[in-house]
C-alpha positions as CSV (number, residue, x, y, z in Angstrom):
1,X,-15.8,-11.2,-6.9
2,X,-13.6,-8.3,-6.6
3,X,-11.0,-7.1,-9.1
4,X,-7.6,-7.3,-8.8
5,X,-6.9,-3.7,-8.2
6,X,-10.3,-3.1,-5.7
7,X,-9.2,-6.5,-3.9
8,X,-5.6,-5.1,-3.2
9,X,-6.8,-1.7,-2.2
10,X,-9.6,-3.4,0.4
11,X,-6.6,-5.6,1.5
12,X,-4.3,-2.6,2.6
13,X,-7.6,-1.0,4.1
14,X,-8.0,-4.0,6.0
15,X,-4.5,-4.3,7.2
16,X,-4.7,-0.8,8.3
17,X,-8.1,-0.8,10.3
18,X,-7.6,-4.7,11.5
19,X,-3.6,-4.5,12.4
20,X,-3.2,-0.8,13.5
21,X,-6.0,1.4,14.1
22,X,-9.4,-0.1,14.1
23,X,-10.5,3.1,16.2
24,X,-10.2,4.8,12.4
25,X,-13.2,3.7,11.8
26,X,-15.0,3.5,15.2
27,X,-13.8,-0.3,16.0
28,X,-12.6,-2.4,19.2
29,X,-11.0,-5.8,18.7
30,X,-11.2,-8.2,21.2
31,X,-8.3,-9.7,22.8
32,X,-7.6,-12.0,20.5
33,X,-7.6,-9.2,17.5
34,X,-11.2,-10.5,16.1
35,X,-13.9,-8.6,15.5
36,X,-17.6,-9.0,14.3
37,X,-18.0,-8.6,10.6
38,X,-21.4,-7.0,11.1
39,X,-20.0,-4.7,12.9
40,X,-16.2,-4.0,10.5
41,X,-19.2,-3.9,7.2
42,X,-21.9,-1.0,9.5
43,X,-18.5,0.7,10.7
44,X,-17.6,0.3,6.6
45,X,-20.5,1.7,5.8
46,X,-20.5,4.5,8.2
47,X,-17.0,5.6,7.2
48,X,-18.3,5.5,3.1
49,X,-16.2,2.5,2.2
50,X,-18.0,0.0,0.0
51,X,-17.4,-3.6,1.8
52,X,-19.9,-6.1,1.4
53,X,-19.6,-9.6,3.0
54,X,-19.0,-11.5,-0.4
55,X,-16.1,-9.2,-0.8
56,X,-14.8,-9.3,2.7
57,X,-14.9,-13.4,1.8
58,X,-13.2,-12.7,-1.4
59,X,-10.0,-10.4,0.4
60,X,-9.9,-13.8,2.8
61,X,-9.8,-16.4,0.4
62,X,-7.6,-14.6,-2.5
63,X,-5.2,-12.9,-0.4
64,X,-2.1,-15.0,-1.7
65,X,-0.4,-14.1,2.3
66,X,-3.6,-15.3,3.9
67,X,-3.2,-12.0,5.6
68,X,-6.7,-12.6,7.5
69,X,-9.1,-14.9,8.7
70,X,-13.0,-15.6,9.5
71,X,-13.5,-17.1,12.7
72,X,-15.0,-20.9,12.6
73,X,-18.6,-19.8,12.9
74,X,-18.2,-17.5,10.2
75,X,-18.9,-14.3,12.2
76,X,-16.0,-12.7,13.2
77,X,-12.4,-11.8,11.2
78,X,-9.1,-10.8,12.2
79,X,-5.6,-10.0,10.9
80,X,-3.1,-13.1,11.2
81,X,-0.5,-11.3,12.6
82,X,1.5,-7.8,12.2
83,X,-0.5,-6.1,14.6
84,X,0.8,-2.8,16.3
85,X,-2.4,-2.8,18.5
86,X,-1.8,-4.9,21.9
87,X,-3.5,-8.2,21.5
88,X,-3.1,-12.1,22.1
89,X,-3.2,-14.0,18.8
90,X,-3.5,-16.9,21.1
91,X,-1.3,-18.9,19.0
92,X,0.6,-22.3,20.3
93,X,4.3,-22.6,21.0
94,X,5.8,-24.3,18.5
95,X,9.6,-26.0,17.6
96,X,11.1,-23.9,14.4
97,X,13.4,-25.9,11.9
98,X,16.7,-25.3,11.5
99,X,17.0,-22.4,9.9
100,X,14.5,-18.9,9.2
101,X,15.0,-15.9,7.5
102,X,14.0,-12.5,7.7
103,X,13.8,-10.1,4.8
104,X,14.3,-6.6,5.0
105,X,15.9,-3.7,2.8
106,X,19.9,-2.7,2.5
107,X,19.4,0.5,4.1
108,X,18.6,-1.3,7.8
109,X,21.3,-3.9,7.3
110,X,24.1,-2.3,9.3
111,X,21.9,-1.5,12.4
112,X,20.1,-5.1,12.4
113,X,23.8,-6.8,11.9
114,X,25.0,-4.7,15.1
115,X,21.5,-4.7,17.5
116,X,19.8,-8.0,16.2
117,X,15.6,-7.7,14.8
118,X,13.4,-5.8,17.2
119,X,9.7,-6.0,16.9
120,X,9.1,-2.5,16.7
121,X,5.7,-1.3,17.1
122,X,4.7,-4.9,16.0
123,X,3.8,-7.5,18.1
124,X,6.2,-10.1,17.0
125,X,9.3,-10.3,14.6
126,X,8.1,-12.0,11.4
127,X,10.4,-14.6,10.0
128,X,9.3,-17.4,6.9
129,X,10.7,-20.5,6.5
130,X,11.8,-20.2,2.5
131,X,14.4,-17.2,1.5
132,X,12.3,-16.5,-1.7
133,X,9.5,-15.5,0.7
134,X,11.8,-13.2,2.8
135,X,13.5,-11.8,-0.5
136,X,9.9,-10.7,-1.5
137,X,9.7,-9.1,2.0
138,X,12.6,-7.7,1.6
139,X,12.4,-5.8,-1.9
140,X,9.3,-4.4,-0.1
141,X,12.4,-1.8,1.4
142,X,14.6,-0.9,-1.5
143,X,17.4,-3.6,-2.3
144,X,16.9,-7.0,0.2
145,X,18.8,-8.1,2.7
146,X,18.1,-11.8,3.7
147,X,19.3,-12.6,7.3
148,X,19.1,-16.4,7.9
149,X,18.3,-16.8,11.5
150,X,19.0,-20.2,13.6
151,X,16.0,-20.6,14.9
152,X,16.4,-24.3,16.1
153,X,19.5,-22.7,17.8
154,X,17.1,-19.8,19.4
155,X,15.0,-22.2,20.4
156,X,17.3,-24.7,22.2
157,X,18.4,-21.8,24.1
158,X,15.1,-20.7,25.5
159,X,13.6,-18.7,23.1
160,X,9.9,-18.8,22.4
161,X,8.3,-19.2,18.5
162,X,5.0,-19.5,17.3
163,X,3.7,-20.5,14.0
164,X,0.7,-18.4,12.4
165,X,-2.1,-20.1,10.5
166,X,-0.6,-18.4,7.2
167,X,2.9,-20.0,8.0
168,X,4.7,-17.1,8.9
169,X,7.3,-17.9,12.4
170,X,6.6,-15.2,15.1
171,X,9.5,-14.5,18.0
172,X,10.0,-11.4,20.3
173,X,13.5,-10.8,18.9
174,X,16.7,-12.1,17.3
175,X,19.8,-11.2,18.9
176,X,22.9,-11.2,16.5
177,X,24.7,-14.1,17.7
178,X,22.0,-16.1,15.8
179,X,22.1,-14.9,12.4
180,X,24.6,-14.2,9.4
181,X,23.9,-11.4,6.4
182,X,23.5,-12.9,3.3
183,X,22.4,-10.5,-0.2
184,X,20.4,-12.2,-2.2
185,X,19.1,-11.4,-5.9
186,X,20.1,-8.9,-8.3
C-alpha cells in the first residue's frame, strides 16, 4: 500500500496522463477514455515512473473522489470524468434533484454571474449534489464561491445531465437564468 504523500502524487500523475495528455507518456485511450493497464504500467515504466499494479489498485480504491476506475474484467482503467481529451464516457442520462451546486473561486465570480458555467477545455461542467463538496472545490481557487444551480429546472427545460459513477452531475453548460451566487465559509 502506498503512502499518503506517494498515493497523492501518483493520483495527480494519473489525472494528468488519464484526463489530459496520455500521449505524455506514449498512450491512446479508447473512445470511452479506458485504457489497458499493461499497457499505462510498460508506458510507466518506459517514462521512469514507478507504478506497479497493487499501487495502481491502491490510487483506485483510496482515492476519497473515486477519481478512477478498473474496468469489470479488471484490465483496463480510466479517469471518471474531467477529461480535456475528446472521448465518450458513455454515461446514461439521468433526472438531477432539485438543486446542484458548483464551486469555484471569488476571482471568476463576476464573469460566471454575467456568462453562466462553460466547460472549458473539459468535457462537461462538474456540479455535486452537497454545497460542502462544491465549497471544497471551490477553495481549490482562492476564496469559494458556491453557485447553486436549478438543475431540475435545467432539466425540465431540455437540458441534458448525466451522473458519474463517483457521484459527480455532468451538463454542457449552465446559463445564468438558472443559478443565484451564494459565499459560503469564512
Amino acid at each position: 500500500m502506498l503512502g499518503a504523500d506517494k498515493r497523492v502524487k501518483m493520483s495527480k500523475f494519473l489525472s494528468y496522463v488519464l484526463r489530459h495528455h496520455p500521449e505524455s507518456i506514449g498512450l491512446t485511450l479508447d473512445n470511452h477514455g479506458w485504457i489497458p493497464i499493461k499497457d499505462l504500467l510498460e508506458a510507466c515504466r518506459e517514462n521512469k515512473t514507478t507504478l506497479t499494479r497493487d499501487d495502481l489498485q491502491d490510487i483506485v480504491d483510496m482515492c476519497p473522489k473515486k477519481r478512477f476506475a478498473v474496468s469489470d474484467d479488471g484490465k483496463k482503467v480510466r479517469a471518471n470524468q474531467g477529461h480535456s481529451v475528446k472521448i465518450d464516457l458513455d454515461y446514461t442520462l439521468a433526472e438531477p434533484p432539485e438543486l446542484l451546486y458548483h464551486g469555484t473561486g471569488m476571482k471568476a465570480k463576476d464573469i460566471i454571474t454575467l456568462a453562466g458555467i462553460d466547460k472549458m477545455q473539459r468535457t462537461h461542467v462538474h456540479l455535486s449534489s452537497d454545497i460542502l463538496t462544491a465549497y471544497s472545490v471551490g477553495q481549490r481557487h482562492g476564496k469559494p464561491v458556491i453557485f447553486v444551480i436549478a438543475a431540475k429546472k435545467m432539466y425540465d427545460a431540455g437540458y441534458v445531465f448525466y451522473l458519474s459513477d463517483n457521484g459527480v452531475w455532468l451538463t454542457n453548460d449552465v446559463p445564468p437564468q438558472y443559478f443565484i451566487r451564494i459565499e459560503y465559509g469564512p
